[in-house]
N, CA, C and O atoms as a Tripos MOL2 file, in Angstrom:
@<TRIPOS>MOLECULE
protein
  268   267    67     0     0
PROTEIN
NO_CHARGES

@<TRIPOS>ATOM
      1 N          25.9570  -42.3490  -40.8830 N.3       1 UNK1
      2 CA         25.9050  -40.9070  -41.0630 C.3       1 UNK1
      3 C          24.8520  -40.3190  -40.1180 C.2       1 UNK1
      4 O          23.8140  -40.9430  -39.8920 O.2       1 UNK1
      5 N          25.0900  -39.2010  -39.5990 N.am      2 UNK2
      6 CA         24.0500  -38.6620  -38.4040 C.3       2 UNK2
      7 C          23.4050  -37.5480  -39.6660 C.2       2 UNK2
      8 O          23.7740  -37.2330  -40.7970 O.2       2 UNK2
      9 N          22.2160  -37.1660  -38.7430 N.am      3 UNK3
     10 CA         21.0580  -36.2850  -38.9920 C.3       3 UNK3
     11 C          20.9670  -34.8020  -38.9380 C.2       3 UNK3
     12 O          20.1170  -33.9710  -39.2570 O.2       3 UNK3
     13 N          22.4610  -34.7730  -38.2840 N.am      4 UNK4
     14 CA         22.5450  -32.9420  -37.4220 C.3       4 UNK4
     15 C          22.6040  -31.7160  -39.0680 C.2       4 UNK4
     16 O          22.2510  -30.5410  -39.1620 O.2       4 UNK4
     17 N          23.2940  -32.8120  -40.2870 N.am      5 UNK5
     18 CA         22.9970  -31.1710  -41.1250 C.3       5 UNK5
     19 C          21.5470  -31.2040  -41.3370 C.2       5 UNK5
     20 O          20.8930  -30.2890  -40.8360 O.2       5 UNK5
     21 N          20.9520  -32.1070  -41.9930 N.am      6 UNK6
     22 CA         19.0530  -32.8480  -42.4280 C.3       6 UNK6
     23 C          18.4780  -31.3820  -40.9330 C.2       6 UNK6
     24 O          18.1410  -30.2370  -41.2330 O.2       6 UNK6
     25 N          18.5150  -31.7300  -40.0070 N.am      7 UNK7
     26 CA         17.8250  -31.2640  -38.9430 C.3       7 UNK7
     27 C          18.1270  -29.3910  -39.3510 C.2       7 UNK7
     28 O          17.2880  -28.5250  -39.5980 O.2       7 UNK7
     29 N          20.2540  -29.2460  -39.2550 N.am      8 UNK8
     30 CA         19.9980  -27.9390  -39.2390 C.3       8 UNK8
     31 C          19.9670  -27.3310  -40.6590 C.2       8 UNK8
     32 O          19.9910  -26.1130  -40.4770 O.2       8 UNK8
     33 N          19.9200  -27.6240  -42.1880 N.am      9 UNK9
     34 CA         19.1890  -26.9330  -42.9500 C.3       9 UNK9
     35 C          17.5820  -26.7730  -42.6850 C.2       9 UNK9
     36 O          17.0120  -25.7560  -43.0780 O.2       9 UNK9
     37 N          16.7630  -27.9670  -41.9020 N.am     10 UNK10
     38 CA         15.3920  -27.6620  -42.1750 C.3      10 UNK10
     39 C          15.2380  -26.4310  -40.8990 C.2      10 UNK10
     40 O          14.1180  -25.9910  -40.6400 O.2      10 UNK10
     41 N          16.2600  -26.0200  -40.2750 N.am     11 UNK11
     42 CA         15.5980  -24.7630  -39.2870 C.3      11 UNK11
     43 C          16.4300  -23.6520  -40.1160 C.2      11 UNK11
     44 O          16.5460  -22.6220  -39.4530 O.2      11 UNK11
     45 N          16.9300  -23.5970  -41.1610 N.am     12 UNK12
     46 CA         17.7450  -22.5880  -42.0310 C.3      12 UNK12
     47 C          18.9490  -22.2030  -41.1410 C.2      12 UNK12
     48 O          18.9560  -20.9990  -40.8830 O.2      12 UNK12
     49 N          19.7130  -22.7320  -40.7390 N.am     13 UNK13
     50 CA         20.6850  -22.3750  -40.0520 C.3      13 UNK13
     51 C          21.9290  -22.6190  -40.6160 C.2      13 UNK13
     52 O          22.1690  -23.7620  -41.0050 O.2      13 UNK13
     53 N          22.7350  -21.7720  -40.7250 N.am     14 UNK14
     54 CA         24.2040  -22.2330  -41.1910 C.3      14 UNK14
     55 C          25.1640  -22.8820  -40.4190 C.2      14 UNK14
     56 O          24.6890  -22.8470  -39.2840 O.2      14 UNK14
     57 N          26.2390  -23.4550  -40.3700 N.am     15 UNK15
     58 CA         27.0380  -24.1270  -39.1090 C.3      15 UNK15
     59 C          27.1450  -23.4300  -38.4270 C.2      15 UNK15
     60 O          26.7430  -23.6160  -37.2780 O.2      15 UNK15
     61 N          27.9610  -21.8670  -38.9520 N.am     16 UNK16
     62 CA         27.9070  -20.5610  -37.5720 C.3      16 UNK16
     63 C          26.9280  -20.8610  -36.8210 C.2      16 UNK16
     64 O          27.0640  -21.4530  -35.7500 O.2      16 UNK16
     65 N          25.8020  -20.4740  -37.3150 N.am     17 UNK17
     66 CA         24.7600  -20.5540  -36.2260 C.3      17 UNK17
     67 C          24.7140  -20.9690  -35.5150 C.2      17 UNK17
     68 O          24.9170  -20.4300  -34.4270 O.2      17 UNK17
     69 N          24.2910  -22.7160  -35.7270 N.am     18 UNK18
     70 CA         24.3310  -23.6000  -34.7240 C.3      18 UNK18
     71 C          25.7040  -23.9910  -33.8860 C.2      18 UNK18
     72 O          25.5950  -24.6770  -32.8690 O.2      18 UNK18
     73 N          27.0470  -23.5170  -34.3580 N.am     19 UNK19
     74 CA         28.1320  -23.4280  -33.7880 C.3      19 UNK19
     75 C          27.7470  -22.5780  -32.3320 C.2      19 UNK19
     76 O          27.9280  -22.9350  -31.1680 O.2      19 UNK19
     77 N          27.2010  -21.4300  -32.8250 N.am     20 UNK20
     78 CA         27.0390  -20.0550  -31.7070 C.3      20 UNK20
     79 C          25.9030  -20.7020  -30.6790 C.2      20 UNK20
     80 O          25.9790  -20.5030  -29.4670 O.2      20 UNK20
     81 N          25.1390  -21.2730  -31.1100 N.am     21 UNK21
     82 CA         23.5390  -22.2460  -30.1980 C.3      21 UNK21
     83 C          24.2630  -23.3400  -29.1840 C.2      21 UNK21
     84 O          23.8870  -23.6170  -28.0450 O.2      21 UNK21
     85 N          25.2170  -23.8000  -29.7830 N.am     22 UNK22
     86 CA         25.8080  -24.8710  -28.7200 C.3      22 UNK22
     87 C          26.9370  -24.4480  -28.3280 C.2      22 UNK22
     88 O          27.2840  -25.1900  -27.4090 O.2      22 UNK22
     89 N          27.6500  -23.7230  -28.5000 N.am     23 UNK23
     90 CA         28.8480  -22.9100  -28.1550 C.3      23 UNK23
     91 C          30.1860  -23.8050  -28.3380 C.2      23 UNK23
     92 O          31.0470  -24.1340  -27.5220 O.2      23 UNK23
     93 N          30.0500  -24.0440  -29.5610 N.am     24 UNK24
     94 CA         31.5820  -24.6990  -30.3720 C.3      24 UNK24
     95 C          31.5390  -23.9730  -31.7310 C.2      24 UNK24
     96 O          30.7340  -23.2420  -32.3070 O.2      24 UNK24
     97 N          32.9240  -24.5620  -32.0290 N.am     25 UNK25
     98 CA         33.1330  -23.4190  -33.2470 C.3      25 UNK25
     99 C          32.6990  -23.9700  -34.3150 C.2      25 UNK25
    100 O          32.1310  -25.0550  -34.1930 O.2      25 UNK25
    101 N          32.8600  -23.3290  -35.7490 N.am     26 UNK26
    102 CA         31.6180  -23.4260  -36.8470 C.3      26 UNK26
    103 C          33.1490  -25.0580  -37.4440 C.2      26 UNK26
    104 O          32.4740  -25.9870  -37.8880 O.2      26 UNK26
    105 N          34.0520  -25.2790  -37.4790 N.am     27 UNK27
    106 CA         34.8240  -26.2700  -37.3460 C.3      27 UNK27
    107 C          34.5000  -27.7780  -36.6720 C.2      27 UNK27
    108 O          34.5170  -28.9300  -37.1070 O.2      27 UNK27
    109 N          34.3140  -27.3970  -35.8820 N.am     28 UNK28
    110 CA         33.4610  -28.4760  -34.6530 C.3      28 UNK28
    111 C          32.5290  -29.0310  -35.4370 C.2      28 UNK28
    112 O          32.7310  -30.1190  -35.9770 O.2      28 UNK28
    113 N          31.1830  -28.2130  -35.6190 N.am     29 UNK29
    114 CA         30.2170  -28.2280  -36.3630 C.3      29 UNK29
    115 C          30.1020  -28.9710  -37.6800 C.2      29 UNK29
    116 O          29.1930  -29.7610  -37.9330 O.2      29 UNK29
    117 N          30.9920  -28.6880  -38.4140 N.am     30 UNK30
    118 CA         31.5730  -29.3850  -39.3900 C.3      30 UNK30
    119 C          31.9570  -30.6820  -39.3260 C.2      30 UNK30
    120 O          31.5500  -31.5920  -40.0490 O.2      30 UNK30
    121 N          32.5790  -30.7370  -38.6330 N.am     31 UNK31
    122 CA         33.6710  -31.8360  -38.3740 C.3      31 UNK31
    123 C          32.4460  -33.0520  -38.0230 C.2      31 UNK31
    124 O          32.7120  -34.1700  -38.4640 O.2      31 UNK31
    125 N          31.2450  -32.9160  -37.3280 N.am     32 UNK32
    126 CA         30.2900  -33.1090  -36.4250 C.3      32 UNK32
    127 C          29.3030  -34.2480  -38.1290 C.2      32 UNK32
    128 O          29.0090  -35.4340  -38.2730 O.2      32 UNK32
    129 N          29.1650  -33.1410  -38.9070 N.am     33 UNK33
    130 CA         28.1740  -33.5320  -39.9660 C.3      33 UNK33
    131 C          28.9500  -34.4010  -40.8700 C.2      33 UNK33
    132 O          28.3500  -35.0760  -41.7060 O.2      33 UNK33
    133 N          30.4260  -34.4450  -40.7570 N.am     34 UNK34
    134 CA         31.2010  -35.2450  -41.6920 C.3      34 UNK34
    135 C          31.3340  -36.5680  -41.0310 C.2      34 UNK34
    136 O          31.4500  -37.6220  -41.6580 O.2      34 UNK34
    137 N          31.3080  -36.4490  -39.4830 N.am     35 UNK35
    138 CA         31.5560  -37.9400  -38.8280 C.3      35 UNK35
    139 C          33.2580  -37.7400  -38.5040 C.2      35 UNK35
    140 O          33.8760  -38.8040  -38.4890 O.2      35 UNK35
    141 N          33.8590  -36.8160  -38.3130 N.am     36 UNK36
    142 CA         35.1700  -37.1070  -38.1970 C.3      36 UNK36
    143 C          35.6370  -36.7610  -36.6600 C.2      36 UNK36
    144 O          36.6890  -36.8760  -36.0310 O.2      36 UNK36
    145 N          34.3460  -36.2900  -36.3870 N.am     37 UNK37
    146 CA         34.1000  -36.1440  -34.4870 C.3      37 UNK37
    147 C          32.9070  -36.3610  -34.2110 C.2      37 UNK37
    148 O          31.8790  -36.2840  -34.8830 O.2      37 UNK37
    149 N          33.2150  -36.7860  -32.6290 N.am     38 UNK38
    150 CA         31.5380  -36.9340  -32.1610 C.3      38 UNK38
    151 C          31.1350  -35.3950  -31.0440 C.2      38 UNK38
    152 O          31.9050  -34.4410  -30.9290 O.2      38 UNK38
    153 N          30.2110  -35.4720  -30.5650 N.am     39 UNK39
    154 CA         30.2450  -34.4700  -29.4070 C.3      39 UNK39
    155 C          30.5390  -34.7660  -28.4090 C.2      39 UNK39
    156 O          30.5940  -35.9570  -28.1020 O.2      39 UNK39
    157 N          30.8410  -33.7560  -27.5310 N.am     40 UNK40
    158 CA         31.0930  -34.5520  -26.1710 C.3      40 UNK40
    159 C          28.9390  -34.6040  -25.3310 C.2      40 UNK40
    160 O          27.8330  -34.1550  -25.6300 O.2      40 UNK40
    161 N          29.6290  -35.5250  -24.1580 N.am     41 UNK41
    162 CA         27.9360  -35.4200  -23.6250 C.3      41 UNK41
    163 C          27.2880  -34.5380  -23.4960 C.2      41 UNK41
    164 O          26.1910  -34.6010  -24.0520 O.2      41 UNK41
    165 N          27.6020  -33.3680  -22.7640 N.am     42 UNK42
    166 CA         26.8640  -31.7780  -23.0730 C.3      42 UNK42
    167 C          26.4680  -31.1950  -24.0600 C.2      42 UNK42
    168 O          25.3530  -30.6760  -24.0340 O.2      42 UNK42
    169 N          27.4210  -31.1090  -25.4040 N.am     43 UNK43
    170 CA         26.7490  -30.7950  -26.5720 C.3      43 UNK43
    171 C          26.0050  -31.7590  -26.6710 C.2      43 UNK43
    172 O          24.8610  -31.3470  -26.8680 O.2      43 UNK43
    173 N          26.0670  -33.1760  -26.6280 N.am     44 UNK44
    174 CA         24.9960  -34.3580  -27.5500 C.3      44 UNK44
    175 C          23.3830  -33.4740  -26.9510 C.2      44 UNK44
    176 O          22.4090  -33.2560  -27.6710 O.2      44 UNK44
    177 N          23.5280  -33.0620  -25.3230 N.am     45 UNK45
    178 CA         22.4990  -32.6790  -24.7830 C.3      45 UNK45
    179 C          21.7610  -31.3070  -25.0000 C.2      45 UNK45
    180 O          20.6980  -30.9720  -24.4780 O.2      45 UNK45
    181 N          22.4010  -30.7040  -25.7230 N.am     46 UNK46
    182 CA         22.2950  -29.2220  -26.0220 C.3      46 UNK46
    183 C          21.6520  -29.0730  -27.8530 C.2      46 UNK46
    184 O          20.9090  -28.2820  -28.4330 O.2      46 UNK46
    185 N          22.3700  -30.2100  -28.2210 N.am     47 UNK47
    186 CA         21.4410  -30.4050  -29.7860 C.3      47 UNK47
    187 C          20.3840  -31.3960  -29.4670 C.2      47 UNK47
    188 O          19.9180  -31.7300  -30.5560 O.2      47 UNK47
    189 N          19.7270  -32.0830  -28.4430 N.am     48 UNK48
    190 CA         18.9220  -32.9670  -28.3030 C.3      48 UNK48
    191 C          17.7220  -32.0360  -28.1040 C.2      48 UNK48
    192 O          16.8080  -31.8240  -28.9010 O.2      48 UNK48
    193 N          17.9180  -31.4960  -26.8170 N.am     49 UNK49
    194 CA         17.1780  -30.1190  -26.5920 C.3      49 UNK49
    195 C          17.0040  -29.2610  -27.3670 C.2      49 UNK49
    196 O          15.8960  -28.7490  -27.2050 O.2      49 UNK49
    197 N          17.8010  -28.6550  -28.4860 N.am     50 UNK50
    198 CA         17.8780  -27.7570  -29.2800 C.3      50 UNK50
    199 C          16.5000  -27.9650  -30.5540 C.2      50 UNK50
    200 O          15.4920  -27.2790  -30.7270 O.2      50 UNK50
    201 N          17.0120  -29.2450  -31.3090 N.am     51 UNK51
    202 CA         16.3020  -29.9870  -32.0000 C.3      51 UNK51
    203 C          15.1380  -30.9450  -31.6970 C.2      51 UNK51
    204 O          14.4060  -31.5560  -32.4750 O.2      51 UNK51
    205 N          15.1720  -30.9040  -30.1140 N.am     52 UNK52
    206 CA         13.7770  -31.3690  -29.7990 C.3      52 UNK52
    207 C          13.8990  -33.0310  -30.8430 C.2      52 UNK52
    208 O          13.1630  -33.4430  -31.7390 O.2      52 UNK52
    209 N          15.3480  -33.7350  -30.1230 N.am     53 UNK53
    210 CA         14.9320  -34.9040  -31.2340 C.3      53 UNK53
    211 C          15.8810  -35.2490  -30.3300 C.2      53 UNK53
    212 O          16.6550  -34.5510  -29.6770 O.2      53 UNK53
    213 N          15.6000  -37.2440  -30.4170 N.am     54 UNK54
    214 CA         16.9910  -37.9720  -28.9640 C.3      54 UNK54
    215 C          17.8890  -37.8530  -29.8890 C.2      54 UNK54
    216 O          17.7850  -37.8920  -31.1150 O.2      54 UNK54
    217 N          19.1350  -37.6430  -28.9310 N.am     55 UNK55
    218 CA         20.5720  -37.6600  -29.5710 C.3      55 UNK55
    219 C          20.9680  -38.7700  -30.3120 C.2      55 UNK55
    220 O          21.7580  -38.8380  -31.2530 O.2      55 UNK55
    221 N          20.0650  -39.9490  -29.5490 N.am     56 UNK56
    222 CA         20.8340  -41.3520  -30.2240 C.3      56 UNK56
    223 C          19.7690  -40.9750  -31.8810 C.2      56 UNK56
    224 O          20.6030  -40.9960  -32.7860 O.2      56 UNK56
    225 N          18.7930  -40.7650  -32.3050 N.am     57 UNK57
    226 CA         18.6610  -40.2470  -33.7840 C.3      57 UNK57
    227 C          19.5490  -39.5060  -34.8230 C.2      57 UNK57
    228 O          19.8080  -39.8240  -35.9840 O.2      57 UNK57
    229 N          19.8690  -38.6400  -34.2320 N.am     58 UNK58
    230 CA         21.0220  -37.4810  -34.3670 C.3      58 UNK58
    231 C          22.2400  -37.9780  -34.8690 C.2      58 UNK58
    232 O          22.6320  -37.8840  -36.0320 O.2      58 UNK58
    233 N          22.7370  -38.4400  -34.0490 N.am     59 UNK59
    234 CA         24.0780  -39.9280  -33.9020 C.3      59 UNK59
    235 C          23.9820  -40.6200  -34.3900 C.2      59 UNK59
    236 O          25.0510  -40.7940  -34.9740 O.2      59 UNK59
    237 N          22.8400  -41.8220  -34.8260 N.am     60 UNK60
    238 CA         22.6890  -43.2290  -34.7920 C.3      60 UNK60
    239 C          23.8560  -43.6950  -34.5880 C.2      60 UNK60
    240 O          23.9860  -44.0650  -33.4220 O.2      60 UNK60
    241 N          25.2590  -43.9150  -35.5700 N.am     61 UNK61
    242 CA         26.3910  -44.3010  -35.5740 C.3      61 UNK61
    243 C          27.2420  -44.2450  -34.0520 C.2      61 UNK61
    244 O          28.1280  -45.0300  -33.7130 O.2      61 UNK61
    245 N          26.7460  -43.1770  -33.3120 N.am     62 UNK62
    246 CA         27.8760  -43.1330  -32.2390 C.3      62 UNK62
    247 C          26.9300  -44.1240  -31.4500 C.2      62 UNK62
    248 O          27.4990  -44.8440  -30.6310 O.2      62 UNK62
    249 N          25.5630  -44.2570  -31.5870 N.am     63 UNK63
    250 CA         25.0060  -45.8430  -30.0450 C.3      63 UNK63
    251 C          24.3510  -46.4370  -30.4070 C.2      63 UNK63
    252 O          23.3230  -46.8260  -29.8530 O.2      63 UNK63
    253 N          24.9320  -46.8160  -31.9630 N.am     64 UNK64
    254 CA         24.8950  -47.9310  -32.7790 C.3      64 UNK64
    255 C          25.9770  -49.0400  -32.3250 C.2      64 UNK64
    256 O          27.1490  -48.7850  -32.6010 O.2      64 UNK64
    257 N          25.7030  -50.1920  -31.6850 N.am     65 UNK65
    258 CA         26.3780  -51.2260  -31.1830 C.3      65 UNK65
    259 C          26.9260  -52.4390  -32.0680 C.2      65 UNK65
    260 O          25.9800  -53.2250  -32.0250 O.2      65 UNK65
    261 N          27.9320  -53.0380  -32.8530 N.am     66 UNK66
    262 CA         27.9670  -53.7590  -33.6790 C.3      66 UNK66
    263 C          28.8410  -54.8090  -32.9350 C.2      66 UNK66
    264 O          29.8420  -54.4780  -32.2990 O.2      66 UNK66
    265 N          28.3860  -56.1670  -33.0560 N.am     67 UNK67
    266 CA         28.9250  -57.0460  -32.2750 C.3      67 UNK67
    267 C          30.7180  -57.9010  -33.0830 C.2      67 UNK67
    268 O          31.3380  -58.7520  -32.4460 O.2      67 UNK67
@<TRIPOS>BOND
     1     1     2 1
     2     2     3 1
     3     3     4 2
     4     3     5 am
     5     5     6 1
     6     6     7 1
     7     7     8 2
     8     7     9 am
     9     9    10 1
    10    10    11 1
    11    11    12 2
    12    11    13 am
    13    13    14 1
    14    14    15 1
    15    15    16 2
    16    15    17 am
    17    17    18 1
    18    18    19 1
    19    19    20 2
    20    19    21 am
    21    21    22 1
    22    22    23 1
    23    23    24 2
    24    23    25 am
    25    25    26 1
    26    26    27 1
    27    27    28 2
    28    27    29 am
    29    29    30 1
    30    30    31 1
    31    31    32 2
    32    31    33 am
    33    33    34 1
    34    34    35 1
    35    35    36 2
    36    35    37 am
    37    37    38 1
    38    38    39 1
    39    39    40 2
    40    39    41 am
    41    41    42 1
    42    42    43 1
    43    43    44 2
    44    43    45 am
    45    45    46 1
    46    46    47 1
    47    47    48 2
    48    47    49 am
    49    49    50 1
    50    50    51 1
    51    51    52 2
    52    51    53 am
    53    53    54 1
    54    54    55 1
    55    55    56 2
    56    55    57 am
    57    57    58 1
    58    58    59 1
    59    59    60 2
    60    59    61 am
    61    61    62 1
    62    62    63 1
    63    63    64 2
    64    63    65 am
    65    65    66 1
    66    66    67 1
    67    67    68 2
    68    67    69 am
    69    69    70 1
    70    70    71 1
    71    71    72 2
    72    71    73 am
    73    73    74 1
    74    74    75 1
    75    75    76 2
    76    75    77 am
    77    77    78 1
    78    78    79 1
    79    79    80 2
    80    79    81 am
    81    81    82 1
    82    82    83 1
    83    83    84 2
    84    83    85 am
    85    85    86 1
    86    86    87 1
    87    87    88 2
    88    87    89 am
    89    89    90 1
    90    90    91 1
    91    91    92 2
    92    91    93 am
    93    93    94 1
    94    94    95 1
    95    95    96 2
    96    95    97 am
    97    97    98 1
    98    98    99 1
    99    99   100 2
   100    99   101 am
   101   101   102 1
   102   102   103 1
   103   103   104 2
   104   103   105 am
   105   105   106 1
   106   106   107 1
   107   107   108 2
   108   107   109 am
   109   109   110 1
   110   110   111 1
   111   111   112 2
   112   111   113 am
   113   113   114 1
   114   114   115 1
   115   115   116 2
   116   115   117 am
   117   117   118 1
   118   118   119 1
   119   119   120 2
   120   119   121 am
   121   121   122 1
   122   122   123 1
   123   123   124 2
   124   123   125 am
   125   125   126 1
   126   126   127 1
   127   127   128 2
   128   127   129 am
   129   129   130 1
   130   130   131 1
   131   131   132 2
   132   131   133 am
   133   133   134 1
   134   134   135 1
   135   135   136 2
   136   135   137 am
   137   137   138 1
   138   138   139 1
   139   139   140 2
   140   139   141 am
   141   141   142 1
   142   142   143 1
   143   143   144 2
   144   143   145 am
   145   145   146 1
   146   146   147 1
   147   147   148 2
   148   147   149 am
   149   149   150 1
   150   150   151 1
   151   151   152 2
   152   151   153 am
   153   153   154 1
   154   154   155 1
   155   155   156 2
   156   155   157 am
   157   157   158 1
   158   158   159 1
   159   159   160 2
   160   159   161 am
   161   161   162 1
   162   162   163 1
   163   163   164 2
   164   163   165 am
   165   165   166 1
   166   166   167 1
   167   167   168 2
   168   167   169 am
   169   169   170 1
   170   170   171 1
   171   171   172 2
   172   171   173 am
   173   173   174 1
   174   174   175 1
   175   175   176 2
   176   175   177 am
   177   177   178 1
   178   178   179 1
   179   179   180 2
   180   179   181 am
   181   181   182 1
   182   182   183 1
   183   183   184 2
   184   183   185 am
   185   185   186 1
   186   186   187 1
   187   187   188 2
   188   187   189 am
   189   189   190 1
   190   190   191 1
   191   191   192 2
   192   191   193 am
   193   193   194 1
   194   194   195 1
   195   195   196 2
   196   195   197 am
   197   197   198 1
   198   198   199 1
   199   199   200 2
   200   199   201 am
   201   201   202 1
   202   202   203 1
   203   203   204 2
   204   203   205 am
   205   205   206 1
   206   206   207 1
   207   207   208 2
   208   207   209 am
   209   209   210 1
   210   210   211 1
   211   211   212 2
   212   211   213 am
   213   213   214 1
   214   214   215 1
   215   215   216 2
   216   215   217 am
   217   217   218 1
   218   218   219 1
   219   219   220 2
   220   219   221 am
   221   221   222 1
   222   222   223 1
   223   223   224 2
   224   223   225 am
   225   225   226 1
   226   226   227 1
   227   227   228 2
   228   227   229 am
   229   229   230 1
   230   230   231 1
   231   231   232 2
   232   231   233 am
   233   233   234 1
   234   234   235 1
   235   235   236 2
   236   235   237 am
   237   237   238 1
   238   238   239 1
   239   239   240 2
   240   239   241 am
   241   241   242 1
   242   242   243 1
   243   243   244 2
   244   243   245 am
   245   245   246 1
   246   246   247 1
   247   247   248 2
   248   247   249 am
   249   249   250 1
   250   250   251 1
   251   251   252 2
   252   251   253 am
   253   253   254 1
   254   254   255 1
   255   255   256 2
   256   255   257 am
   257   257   258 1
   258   258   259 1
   259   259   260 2
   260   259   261 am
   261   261   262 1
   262   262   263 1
   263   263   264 2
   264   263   265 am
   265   265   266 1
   266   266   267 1
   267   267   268 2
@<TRIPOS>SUBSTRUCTURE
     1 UNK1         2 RESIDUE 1 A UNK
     2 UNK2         6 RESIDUE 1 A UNK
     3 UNK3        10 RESIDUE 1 A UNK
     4 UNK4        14 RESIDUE 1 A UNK
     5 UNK5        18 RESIDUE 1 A UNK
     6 UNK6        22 RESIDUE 1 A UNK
     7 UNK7        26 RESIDUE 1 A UNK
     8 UNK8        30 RESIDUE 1 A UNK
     9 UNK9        34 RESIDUE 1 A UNK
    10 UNK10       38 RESIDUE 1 A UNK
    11 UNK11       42 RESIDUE 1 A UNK
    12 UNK12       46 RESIDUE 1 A UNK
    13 UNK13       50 RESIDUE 1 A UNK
    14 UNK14       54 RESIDUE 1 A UNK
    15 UNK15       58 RESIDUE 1 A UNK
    16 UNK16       62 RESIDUE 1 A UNK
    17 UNK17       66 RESIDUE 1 A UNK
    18 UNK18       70 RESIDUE 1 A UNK
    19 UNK19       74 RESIDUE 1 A UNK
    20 UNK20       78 RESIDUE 1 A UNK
    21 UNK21       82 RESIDUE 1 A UNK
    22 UNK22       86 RESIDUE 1 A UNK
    23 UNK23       90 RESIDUE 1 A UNK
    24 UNK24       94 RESIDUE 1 A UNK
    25 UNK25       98 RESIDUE 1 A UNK
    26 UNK26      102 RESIDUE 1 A UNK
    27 UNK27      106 RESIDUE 1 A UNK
    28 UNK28      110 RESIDUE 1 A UNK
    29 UNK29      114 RESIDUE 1 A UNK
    30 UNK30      118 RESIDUE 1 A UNK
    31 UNK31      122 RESIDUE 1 A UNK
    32 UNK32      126 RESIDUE 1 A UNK
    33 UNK33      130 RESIDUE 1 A UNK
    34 UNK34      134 RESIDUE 1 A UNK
    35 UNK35      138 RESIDUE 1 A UNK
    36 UNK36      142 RESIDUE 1 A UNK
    37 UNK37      146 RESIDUE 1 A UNK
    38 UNK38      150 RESIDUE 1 A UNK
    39 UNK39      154 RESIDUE 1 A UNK
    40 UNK40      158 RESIDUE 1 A UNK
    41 UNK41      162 RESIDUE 1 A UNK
    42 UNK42      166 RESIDUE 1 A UNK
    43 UNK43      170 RESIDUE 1 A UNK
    44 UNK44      174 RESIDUE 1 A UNK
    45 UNK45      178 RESIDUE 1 A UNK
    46 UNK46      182 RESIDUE 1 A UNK
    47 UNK47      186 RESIDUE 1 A UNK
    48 UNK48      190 RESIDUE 1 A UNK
    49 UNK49      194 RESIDUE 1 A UNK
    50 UNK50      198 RESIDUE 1 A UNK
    51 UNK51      202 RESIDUE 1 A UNK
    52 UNK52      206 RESIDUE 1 A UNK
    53 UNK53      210 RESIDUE 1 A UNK
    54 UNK54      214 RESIDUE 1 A UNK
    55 UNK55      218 RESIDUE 1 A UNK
    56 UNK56      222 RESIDUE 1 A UNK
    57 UNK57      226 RESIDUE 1 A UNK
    58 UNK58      230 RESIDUE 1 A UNK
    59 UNK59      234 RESIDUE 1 A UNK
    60 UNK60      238 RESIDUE 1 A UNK
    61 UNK61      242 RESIDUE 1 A UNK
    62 UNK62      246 RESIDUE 1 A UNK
    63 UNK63      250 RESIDUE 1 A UNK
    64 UNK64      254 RESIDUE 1 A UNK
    65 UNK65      258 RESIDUE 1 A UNK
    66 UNK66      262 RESIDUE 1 A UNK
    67 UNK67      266 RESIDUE 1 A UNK
């Protein structure tokens, strides 16, 4: 499970919001905190920056390597 809702309730933000901050829709966003999508590389880089936190935290699961 990733970190992106944990991160965006503690800045009070609703998905809109952060939908409108990275410029995908509040769906995306969603989809994002459930695990049923990942981001592409630009967003991963745009919530890394955003949140001031590495993406691979954010993610763990997406560069989490299991042999």
């Amino acid at each position: 499970m990733n970190k992106l809702r944990e991160l965006r309730t503690k800045k009070g933000l609703t998905q809109l919001d952060l939908s409108k901050i990275i410029g995908v829709s509040e769906k995306t966003v969603s989809a994002w905190e459930r695990a049923n999508r990942n981001p592409k590389p630009k967003e991963l880089q745009k919530l890394e920056d955003y949140f001031k936190t590495p993406k691979e935290k954010i993610f763990f699961d997406l560069f989490s390597y299991k042999s």
